[in-house]
CHARMM-style PDB file with segment names, atoms N, HN, CA, C and O in Angstrom:
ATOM      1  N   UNK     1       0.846  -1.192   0.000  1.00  0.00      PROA
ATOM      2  CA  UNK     1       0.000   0.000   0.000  1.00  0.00      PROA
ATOM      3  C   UNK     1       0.885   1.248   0.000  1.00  0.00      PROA
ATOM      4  O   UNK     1       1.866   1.367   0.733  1.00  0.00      PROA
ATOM      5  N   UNK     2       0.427   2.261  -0.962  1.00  0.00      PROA
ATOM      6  HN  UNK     2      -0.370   2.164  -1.558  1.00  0.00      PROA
ATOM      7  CA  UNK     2       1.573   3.219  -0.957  1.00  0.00      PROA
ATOM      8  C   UNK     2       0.886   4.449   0.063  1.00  0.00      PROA
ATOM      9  O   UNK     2      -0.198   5.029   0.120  1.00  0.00      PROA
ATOM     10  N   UNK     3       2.478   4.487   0.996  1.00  0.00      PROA
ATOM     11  HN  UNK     3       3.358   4.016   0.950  1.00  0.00      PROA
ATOM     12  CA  UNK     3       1.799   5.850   1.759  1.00  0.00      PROA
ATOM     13  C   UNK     3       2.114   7.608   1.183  1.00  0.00      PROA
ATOM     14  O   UNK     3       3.111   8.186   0.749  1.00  0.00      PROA
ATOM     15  N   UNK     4       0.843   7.971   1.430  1.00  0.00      PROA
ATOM     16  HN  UNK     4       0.034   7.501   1.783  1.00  0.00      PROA
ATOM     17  CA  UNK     4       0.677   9.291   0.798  1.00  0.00      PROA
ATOM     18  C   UNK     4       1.579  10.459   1.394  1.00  0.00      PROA
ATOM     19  O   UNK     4       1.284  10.570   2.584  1.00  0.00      PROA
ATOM     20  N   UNK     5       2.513  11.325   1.051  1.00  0.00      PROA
ATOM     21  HN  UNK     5       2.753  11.235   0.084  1.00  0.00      PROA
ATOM     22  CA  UNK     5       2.818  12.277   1.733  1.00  0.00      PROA
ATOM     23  C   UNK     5       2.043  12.955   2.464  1.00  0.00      PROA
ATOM     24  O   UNK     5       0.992  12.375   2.733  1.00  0.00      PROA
ATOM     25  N   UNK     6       2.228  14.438   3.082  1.00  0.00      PROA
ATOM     26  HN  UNK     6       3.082  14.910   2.863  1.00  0.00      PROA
ATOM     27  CA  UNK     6       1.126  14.968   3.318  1.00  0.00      PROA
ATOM     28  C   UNK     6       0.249  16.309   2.486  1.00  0.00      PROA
ATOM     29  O   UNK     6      -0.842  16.836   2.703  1.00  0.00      PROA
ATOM     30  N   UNK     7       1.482  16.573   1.300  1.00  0.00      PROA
ATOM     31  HN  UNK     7       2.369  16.145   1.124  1.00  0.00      PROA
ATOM     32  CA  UNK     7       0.817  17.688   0.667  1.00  0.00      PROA
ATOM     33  C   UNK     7      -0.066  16.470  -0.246  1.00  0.00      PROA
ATOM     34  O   UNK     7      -1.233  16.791  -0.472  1.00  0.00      PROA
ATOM     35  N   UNK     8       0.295  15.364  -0.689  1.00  0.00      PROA
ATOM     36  HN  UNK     8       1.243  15.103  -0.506  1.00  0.00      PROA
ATOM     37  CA  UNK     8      -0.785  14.598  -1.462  1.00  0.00      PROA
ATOM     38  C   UNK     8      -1.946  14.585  -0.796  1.00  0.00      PROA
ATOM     39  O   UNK     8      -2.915  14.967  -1.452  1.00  0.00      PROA
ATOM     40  N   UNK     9      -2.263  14.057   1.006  1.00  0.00      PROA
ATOM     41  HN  UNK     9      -1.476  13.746   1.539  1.00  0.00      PROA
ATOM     42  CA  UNK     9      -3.362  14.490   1.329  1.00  0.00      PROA
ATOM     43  C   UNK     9      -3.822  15.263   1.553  1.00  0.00      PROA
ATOM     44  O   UNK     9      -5.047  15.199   1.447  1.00  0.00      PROA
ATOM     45  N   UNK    10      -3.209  16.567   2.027  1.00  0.00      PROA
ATOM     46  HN  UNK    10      -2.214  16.619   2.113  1.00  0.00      PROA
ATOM     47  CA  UNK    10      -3.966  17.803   2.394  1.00  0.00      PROA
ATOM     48  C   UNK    10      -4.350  18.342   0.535  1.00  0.00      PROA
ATOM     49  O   UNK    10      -5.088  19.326   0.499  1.00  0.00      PROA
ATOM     50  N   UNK    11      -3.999  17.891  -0.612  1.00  0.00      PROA
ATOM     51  HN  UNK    11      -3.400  17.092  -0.583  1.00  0.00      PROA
ATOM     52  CA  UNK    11      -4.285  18.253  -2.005  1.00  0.00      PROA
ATOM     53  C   UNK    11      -5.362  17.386  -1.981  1.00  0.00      PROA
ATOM     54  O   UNK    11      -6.390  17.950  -2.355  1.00  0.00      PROA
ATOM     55  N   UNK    12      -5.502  16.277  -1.694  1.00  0.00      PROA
ATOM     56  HN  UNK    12      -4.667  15.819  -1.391  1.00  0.00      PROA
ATOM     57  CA  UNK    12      -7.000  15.853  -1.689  1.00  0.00      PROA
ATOM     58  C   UNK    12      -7.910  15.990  -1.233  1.00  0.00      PROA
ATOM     59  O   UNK    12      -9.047  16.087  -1.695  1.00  0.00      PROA
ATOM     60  N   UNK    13      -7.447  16.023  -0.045  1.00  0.00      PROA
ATOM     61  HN  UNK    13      -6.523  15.944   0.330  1.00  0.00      PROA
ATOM     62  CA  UNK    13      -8.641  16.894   1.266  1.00  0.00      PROA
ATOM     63  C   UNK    13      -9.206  18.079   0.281  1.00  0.00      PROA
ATOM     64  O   UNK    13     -10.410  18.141   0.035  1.00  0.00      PROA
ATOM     65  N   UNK    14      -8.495  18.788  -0.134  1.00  0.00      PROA
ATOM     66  HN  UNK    14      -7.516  18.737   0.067  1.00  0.00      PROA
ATOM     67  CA  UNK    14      -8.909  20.162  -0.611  1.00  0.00      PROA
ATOM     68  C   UNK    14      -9.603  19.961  -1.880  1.00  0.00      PROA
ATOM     69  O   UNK    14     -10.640  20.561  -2.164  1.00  0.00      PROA
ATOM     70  N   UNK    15      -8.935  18.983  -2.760  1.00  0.00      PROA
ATOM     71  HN  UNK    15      -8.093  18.496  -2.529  1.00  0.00      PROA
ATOM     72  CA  UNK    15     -10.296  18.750  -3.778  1.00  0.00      PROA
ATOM     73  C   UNK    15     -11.676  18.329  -3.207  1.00  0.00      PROA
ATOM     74  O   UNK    15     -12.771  18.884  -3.295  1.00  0.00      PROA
ATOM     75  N   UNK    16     -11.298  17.195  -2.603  1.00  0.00      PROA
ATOM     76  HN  UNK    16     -10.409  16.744  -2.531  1.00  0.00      PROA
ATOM     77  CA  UNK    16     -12.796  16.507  -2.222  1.00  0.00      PROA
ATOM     78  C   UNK    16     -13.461  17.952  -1.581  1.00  0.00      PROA
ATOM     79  O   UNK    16     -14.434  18.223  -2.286  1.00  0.00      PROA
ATOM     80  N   UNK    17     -13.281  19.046  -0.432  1.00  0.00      PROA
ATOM     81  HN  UNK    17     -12.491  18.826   0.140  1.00  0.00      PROA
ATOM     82  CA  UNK    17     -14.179  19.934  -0.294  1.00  0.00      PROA
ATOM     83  C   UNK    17     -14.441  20.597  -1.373  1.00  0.00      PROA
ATOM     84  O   UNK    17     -15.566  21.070  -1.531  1.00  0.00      PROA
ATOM     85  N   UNK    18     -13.745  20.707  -2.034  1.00  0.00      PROA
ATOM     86  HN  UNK    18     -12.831  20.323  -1.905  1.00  0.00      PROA
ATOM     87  CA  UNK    18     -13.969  21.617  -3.383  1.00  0.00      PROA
ATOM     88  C   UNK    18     -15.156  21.231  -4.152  1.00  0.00      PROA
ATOM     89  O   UNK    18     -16.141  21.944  -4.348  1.00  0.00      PROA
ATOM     90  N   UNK    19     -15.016  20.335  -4.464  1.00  0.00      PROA
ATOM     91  HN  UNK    19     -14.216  19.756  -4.306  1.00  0.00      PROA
ATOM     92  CA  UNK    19     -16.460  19.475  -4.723  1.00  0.00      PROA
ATOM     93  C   UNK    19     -17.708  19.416  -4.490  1.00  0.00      PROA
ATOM     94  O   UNK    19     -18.659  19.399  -5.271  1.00  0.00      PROA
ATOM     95  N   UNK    20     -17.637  19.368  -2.741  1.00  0.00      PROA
ATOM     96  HN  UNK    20     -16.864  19.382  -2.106  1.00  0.00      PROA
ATOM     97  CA  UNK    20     -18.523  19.369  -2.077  1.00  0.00      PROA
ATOM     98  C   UNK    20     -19.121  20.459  -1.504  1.00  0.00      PROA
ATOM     99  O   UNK    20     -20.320  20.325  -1.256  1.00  0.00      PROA
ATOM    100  N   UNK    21     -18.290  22.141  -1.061  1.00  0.00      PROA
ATOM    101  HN  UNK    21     -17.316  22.250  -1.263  1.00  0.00      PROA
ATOM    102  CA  UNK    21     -18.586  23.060  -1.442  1.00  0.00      PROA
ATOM    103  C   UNK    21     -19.458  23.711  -2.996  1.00  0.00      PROA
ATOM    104  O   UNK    21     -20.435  24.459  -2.986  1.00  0.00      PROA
ATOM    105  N   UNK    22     -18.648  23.075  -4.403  1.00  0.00      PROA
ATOM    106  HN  UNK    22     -17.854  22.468  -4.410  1.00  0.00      PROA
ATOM    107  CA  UNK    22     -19.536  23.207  -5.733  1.00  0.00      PROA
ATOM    108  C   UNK    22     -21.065  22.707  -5.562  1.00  0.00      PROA
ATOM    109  O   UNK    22     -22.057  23.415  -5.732  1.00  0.00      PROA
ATOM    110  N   UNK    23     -21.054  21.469  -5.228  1.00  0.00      PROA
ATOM    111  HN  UNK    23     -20.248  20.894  -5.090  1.00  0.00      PROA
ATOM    112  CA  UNK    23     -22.522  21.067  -5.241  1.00  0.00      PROA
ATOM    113  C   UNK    23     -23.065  22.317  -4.272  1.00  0.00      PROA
ATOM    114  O   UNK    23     -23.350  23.410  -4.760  1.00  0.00      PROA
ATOM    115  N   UNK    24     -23.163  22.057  -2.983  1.00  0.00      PROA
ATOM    116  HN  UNK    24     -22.931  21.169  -2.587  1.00  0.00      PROA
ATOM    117  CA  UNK    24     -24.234  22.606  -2.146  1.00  0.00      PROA
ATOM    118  C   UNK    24     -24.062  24.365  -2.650  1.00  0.00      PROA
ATOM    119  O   UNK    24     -24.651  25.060  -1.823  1.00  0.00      PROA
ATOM    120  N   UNK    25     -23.625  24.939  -3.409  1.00  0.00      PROA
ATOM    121  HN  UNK    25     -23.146  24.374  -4.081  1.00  0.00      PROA
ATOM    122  CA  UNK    25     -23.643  25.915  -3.687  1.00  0.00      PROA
ATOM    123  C   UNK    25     -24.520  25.866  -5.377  1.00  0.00      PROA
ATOM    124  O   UNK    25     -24.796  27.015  -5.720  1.00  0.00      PROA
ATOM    125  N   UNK    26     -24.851  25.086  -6.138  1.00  0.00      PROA
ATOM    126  HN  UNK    26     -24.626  24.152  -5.860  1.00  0.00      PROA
ATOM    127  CA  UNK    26     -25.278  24.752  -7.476  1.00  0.00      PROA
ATOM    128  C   UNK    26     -26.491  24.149  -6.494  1.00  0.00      PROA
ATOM    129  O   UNK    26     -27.581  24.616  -6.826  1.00  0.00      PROA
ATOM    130  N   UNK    27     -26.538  23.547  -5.760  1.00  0.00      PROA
ATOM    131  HN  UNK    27     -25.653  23.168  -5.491  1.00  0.00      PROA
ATOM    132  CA  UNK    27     -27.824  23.417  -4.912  1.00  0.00      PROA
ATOM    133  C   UNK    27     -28.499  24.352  -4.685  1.00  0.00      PROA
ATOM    134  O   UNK    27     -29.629  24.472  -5.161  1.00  0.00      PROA
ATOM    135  N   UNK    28     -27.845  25.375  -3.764  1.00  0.00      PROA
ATOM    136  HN  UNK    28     -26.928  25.278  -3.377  1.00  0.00      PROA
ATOM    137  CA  UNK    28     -28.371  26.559  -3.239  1.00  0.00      PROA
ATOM    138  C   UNK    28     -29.499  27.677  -4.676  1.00  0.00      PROA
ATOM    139  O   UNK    28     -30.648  28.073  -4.871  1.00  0.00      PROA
ATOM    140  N   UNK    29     -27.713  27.710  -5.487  1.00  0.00      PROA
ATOM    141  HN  UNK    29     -26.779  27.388  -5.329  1.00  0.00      PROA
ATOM    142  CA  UNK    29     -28.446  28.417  -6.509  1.00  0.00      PROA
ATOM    143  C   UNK    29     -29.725  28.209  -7.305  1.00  0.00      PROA
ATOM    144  O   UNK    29     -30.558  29.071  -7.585  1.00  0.00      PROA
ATOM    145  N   UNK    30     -29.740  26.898  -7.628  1.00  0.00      PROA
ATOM    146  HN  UNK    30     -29.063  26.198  -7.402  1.00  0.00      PROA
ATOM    147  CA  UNK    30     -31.128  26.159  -8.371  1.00  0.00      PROA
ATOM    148  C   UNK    30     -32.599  26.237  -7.238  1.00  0.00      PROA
ATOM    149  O   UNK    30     -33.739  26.317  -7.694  1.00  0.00      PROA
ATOM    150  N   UNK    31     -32.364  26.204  -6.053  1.00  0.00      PROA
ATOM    151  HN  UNK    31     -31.437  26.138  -5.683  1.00  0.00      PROA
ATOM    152  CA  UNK    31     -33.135  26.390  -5.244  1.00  0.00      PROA
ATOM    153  C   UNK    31     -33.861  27.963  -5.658  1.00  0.00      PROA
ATOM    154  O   UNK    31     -35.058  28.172  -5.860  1.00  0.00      PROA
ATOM    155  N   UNK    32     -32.933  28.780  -5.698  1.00  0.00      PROA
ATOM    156  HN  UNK    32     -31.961  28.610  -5.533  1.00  0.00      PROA
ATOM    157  CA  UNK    32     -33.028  30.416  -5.842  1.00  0.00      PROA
ATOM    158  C   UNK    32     -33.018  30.220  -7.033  1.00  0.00      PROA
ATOM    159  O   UNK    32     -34.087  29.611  -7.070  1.00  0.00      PROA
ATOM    160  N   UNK    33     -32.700  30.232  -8.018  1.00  0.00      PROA
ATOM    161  HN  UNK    33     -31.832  30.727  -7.988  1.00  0.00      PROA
ATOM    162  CA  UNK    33     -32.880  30.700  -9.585  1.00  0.00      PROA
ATOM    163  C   UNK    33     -34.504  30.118  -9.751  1.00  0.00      PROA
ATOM    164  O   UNK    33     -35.337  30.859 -10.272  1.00  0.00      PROA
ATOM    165  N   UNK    34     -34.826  28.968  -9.350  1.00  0.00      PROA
ATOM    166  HN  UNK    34     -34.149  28.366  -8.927  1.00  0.00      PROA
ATOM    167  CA  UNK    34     -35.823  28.591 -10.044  1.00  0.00      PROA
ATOM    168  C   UNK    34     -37.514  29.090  -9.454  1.00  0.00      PROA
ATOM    169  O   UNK    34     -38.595  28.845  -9.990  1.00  0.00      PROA
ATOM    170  N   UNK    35     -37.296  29.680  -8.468  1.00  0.00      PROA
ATOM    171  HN  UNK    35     -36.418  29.879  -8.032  1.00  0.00      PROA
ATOM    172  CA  UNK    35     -38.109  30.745  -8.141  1.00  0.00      PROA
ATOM    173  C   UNK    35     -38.650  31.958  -9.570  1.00  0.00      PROA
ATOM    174  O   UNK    35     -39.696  32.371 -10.071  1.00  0.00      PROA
ATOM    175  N   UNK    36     -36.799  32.165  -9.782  1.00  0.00      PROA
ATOM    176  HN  UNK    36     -35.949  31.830  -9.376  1.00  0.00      PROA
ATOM    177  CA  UNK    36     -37.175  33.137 -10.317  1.00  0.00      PROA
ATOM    178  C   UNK    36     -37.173  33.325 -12.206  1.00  0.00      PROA
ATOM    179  O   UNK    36     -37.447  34.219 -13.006  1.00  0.00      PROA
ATOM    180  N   UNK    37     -36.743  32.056 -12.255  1.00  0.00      PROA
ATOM    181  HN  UNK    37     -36.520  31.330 -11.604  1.00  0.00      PROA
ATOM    182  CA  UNK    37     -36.398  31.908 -13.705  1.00  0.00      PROA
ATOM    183  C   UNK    37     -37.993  30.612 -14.240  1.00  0.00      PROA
ATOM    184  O   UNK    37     -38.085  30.180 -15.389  1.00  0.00      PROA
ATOM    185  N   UNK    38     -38.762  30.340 -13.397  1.00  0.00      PROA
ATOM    186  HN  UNK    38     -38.687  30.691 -12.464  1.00  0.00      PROA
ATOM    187  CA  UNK    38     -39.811  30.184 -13.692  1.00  0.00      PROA
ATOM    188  C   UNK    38     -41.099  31.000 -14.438  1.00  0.00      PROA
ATOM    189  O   UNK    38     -41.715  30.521 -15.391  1.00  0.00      PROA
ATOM    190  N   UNK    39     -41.386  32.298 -13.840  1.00  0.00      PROA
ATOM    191  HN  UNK    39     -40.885  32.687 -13.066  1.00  0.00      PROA
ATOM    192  CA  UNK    39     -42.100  33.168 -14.902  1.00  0.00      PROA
ATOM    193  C   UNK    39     -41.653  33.680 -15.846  1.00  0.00      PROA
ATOM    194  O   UNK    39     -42.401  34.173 -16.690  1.00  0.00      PROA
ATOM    195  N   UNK    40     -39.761  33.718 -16.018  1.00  0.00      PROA
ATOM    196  HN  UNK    40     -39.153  33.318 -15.332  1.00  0.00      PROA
ATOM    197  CA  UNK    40     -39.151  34.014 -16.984  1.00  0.00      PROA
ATOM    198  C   UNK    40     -39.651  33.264 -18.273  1.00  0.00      PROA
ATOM    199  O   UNK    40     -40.213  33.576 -19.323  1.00  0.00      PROA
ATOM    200  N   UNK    41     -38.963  31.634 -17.422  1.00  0.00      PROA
ATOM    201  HN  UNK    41     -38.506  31.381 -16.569  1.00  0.00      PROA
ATOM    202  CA  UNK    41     -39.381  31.072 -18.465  1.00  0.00      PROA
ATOM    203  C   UNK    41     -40.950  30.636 -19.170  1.00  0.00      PROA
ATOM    204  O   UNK    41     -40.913  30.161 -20.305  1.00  0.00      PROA
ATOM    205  N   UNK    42     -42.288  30.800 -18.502  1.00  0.00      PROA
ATOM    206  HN  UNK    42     -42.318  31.186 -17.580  1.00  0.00      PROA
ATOM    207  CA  UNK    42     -42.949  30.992 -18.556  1.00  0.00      PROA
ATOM    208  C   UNK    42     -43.276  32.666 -19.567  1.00  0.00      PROA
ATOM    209  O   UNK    42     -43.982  32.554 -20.569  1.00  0.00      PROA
ATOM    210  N   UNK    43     -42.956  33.482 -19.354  1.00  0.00      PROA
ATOM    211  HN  UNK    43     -42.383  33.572 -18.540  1.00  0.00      PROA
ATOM    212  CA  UNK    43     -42.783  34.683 -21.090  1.00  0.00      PROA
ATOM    213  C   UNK    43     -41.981  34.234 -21.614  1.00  0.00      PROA
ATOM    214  O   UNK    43     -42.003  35.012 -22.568  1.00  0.00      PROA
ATOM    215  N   UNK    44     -41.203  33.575 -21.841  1.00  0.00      PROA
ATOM    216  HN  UNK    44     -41.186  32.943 -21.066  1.00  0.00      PROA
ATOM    217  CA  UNK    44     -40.542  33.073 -23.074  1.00  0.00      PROA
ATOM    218  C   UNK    44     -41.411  32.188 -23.507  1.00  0.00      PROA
ATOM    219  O   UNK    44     -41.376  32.405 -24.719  1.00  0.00      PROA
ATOM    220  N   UNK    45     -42.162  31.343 -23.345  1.00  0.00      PROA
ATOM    221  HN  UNK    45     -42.190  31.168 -22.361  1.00  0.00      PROA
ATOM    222  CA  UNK    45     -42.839  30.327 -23.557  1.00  0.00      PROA
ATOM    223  C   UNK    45     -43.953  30.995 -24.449  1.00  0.00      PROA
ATOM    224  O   UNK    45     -44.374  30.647 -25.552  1.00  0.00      PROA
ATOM    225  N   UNK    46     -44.324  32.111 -23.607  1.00  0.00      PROA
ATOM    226  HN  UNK    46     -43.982  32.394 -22.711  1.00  0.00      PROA
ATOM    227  CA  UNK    46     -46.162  32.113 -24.384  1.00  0.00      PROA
ATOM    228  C   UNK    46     -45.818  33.155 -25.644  1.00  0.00      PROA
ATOM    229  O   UNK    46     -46.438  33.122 -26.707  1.00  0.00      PROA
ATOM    230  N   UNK    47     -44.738  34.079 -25.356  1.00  0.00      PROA
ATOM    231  HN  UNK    47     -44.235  34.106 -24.493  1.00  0.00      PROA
ATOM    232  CA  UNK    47     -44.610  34.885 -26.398  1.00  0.00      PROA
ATOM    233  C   UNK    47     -44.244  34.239 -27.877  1.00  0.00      PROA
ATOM    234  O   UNK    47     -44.556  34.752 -28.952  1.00  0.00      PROA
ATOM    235  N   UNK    48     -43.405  32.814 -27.671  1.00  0.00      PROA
ATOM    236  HN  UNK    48     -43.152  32.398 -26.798  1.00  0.00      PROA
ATOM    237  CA  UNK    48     -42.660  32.188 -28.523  1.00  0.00      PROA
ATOM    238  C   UNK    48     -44.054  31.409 -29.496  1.00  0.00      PROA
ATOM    239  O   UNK    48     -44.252  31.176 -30.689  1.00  0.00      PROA
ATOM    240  N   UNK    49     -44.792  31.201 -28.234  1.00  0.00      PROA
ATOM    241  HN  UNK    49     -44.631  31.390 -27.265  1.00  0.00      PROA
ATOM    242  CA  UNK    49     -46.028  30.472 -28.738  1.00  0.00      PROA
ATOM    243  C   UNK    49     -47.127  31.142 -29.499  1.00  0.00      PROA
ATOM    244  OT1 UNK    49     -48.101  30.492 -29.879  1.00  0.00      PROA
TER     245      UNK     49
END
């Protein structure tokens, strides 16, 4: 089993939050955008129609 230095783990540590910070923030946002990008998209819809 190969052992990891420690900048290899503290570089992974920091991806894996990185990650996991991206989601719950693309979470957050879709939560909030789609409030508001619903009647948007709703006039785009009827005008197109």
């Amino acid at each position: 089993m190969q052992v990891e230095t420690d900048k290899e783990f503290w570089m992974r540590q920091l991806e894996e939050w990185r990650k996991l910070v991206q989601n719950r923030e693309s979470k957050k946002l879709q939560k909030l955008n789609s409030h508001d990008t619903d009647s948007i998209n709703n006039d785009a819809t009827n005008q197109s129609g």
